[in-house]
N, C-alpha and C positions, 0 to 999 in steps of 0.2 A: 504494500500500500504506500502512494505516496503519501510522505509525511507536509503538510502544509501549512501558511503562514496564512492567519485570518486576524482581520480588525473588526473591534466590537464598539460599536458607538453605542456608548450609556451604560452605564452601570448598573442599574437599575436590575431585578429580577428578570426582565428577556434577555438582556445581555450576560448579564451570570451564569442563568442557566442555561443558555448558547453554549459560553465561552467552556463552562465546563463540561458540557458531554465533549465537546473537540476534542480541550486538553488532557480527558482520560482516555483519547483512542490516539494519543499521541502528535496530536497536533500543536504547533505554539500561536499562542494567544496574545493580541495584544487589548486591552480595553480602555476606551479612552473614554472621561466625561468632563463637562464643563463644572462641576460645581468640585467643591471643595471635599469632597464623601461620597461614600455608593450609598446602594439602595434606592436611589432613588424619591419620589415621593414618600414612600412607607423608612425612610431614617428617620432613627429614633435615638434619643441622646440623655443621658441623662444631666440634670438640673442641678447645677453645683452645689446652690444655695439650699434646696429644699432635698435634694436625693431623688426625685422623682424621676421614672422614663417617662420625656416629652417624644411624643407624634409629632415631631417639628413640622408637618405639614397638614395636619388634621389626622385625626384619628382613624384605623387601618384595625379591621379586625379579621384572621385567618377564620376561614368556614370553606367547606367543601364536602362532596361526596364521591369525589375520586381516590381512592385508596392510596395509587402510585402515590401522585401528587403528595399526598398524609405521609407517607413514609418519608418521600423524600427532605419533603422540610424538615423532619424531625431527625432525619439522617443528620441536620446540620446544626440544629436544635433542639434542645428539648423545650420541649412547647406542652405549657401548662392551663387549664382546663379555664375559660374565657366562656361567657355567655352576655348575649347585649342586649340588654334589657333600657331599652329607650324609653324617656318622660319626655311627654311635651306639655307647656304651661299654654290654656289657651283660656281666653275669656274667665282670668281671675281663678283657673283652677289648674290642678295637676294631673293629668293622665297618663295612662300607659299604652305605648304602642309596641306592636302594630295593633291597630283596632283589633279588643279583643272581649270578651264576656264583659269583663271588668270593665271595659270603657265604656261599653254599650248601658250598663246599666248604671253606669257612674251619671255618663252624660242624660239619659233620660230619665232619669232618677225612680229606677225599675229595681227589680230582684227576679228577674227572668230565667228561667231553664235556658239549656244550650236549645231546644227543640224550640221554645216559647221565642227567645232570640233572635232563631233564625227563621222564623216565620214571620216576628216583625218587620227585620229588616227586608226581606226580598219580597214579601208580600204588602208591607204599608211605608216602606222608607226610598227605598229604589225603585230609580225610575224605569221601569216595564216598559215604555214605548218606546224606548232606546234601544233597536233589536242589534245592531251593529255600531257599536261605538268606533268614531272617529277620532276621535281627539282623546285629550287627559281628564278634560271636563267633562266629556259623554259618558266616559269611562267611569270613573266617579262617582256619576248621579245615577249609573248603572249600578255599579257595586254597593255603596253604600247610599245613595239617597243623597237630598240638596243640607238637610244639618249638618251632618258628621263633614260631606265634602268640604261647605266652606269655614268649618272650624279647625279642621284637622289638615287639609290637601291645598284649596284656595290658598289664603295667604302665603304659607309657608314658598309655594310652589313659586307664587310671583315674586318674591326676594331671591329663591335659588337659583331660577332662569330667566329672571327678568322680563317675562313676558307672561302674558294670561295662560293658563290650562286649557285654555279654546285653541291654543295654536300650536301648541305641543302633542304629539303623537300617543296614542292611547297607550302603546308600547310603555311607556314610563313606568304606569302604573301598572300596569300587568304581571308585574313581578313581586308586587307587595302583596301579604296575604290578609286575611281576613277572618278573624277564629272565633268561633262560637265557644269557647271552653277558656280558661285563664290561662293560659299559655301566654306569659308575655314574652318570651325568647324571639327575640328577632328573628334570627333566620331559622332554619329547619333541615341543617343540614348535617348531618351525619358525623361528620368532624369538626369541634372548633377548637378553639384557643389562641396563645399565645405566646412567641418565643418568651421563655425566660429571661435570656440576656436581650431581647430586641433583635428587630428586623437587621437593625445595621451589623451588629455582630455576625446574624446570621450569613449574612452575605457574605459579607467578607468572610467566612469560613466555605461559601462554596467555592469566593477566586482565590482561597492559600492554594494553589495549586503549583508544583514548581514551572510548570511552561504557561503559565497566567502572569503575564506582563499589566500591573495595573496605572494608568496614570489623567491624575485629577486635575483639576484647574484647567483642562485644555480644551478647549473650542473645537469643532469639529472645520475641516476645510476639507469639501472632494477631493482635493489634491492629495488629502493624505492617503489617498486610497492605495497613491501608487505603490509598487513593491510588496503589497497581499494577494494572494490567491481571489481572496473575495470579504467583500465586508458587509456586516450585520447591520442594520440600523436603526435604532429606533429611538431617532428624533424626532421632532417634529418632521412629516411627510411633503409639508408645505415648505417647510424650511430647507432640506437640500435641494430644492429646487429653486433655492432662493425666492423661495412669495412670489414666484413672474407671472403663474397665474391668477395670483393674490392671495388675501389670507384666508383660512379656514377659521370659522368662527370657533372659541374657546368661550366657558366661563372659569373665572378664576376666584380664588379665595383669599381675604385679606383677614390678618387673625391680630386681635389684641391682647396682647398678653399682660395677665396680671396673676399676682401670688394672692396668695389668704392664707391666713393664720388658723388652722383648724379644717372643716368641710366646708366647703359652700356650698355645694346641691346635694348631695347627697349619695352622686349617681357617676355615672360613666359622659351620657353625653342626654342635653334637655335641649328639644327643640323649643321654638316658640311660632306658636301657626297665626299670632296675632298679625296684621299685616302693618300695625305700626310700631310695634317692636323692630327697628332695623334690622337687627342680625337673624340670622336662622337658629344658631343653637350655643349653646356654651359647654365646651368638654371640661372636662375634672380630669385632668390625666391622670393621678392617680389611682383611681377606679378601676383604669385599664393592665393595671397590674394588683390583682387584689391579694394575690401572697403576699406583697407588703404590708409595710404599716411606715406610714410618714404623718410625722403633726400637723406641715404644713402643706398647702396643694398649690398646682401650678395650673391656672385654667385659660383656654383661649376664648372670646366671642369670637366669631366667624360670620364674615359679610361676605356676600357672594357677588361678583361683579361684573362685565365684558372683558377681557382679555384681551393687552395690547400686547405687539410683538416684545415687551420687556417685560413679562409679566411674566410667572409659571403656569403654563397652562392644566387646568384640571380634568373638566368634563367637556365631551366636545358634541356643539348644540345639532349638529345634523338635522336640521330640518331641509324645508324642500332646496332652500340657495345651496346651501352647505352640500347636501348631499351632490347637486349638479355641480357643483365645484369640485368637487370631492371624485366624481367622477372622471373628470380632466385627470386630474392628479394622477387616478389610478391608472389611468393610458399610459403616460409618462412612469410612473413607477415600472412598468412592464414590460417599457422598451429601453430601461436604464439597464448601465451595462455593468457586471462584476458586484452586482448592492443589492440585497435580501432587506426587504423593510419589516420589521416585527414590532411586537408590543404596542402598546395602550396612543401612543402620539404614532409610531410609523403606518399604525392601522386604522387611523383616526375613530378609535370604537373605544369605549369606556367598561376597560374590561376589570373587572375583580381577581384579587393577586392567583388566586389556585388556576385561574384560565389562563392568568400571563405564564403562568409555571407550565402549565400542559402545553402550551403551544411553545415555550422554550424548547421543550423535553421532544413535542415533535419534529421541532424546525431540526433539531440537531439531530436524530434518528434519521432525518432524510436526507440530510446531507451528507452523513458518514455513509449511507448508502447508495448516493449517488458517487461520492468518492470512491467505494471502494468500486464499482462498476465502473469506476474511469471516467463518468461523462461530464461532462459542462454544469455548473451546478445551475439549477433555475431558478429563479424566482418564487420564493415561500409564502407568497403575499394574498391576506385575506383579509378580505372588506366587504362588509352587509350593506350592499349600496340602496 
């Protein structure tokens, strides 16, 4: 087999777990990122003053139901047992999401069975003529009715995206559930938690590798492409194409950071669905590691904004412009020559860490085996256009 020289733009989890399935079949690696640390978005650090691990970019919580994916993080980590159990403050009260027994009867000031529950809500709260939801908002008045939507989903929704739930894709919602029973655990999926030592640790334990070259503070330039076999990417998708066919819409996140002496909420992360409450939510980082114990907490407000090209980008809005831009892009990405685009910005898709993990684990499964078959490696690139 020939042995090859690949460059990884980003550091981040696609790039990581690129870099090391290569560097375990014998390949050398080089990884380059522009910020000062890996991991990317999900680095985590901890806080000199109080001892606590900070989400330096918002809070990141592991959940999946793919097993590989579960071993392999914990091949790198040991990852300790995490459940998310979200509050949001809305109209002078405290609830628990996702909507669930408890909310239901908190909010309508009931004591309902799950049976009694779910007869209310889809038979006297949601909107029935709605047989084909379009939007976030149809979707919504579908699933739970016009109360709970503009208490809980409206406001919240218009500070996250900046635009009404009439113009956003029903898709949004479709992923949130809906529980007649107290179940307030966030997600539902089969494995969660959370590295002990942090994301950033963990990473940097998948590039210890000895043919993993790692180097930070650099900018990326196509130029540097020359003299690799083939390079990874996963930057902005718009960006190595230098924006020429302009930019892809991003929402970005601006976070205030402040300490407390004690708890302040109580909890992990509290939204607020009010719509004149500015920010969306306020995390308690301590929370997010509960085998602690620290006196004091370190919390972010989080305001969510449009994203200019100096800004980090977080969720990317895909709607109808975007997506027809987004389209261009993908022509261009597929007749670019020697560059594999992956991950959460090269795929302009707002993926959850165990999907960037599985699609690392594939990109680099297909290339070892188009290497070892000898042929021209192709383009890995996948986008739900």
């Amino acid at each position: 087999m020939k042995v090859g020289r690949y460059l990884v733009v980003g550091a981040g989890l696609s790039g990581a777990v690129i870099g090391r399935e290569l560097a375990e079949n014998g390949h050398g690696i080089t990884v380059m990122d522009s910020r000062n640390h890996v991991a990317g978005n999900c680095h985590t650090e901890r806080d000199r003053d109080t001892g606590v691990m900070v989400h330096v970019y918002g809070p990141h919580i592991f959940h999946t139901d793919d097993s590989e994916v579960w071993q392999y993080v914990n091949r790198f980590s040991n990852f300790l047992p995490y459940k998310n159990r979200v509050k949001t403050t809305a109209k002078g009260q405290v609830f628990s999401l996702p909507v669930n027994l408890h909310t239901i009867n908190q909010f309508f000031g009931k004591t309902m069975r799950p049976d009694e529950a779910h007869a209310f809500i889809t038979q006297e709260q949601a909107d029935t003529s709605i047989v084909d939801p379009q939007s976030f908002e149809e979707q919504a008045m579908r699933f739970v009715g016009r109360d709970l939507y503009e208490t809980f989903f409206e406001g919240y929704t218009i500070k996250q995206w900046g635009c009404h739930p009439s113009e956003l894709p029903a898709s949004i919602l479709k992923r949130l559930p809906l529980r007649f029973n107290y179940d307030d655990n966030y997600f539902f999926h089969k494995y969660q938690g959370m590295p002990e030592n942090g994301y950033t640790k963990m990473v940097e334990d998948i590039l210890d590798h000895p043919l993993i070259t790692v180097t930070l503070n650099t900018p990326f330039d196509r130029s540097m492409g020359a003299g690799y076999d083939h390079v990874f990417y996963s930057g902005p998708l718009d960006g190595y194409f230098g924006y020429e066919l302009g930019q892809l819409g991003y929402r970005t996140l601006d976070f205030d950071r402040f300490t407390y002496s004690g708890d302040y909420q109580g909890c992990a992360v509290m939204n607020y669905g009010d719509k004149s409450v500015p920010y969306t939510r306020i995390t308690e980082h301590k929370y997010l590691a509960p085998w602690e114990s620290h006196a004091s907490s370190v919390c972010y407000r989080e305001f969510s904004r449009a994203a200019s090209l100096d800004d980090i980008p977080y969720y990317p809005i895909r709607q109808v412009k975007e997506k027809s831009l987004l389209g261009k892009y993908v022509e261009l990405a597929m007749r670019a020559h020697n560059v594999t685009f992956v991950g959460r910005l090269g795929t302009y898709r707002y993926l959850d860490m165990d999907v960037t993990i599985r699609e690392g684990l594939d990109t680099g499964k297909q290339v070892l085996m188009q290497i070892a078959k000898r042929e021209k490696l192709k383009p890995f690139y996948v986008s739900v256009l």
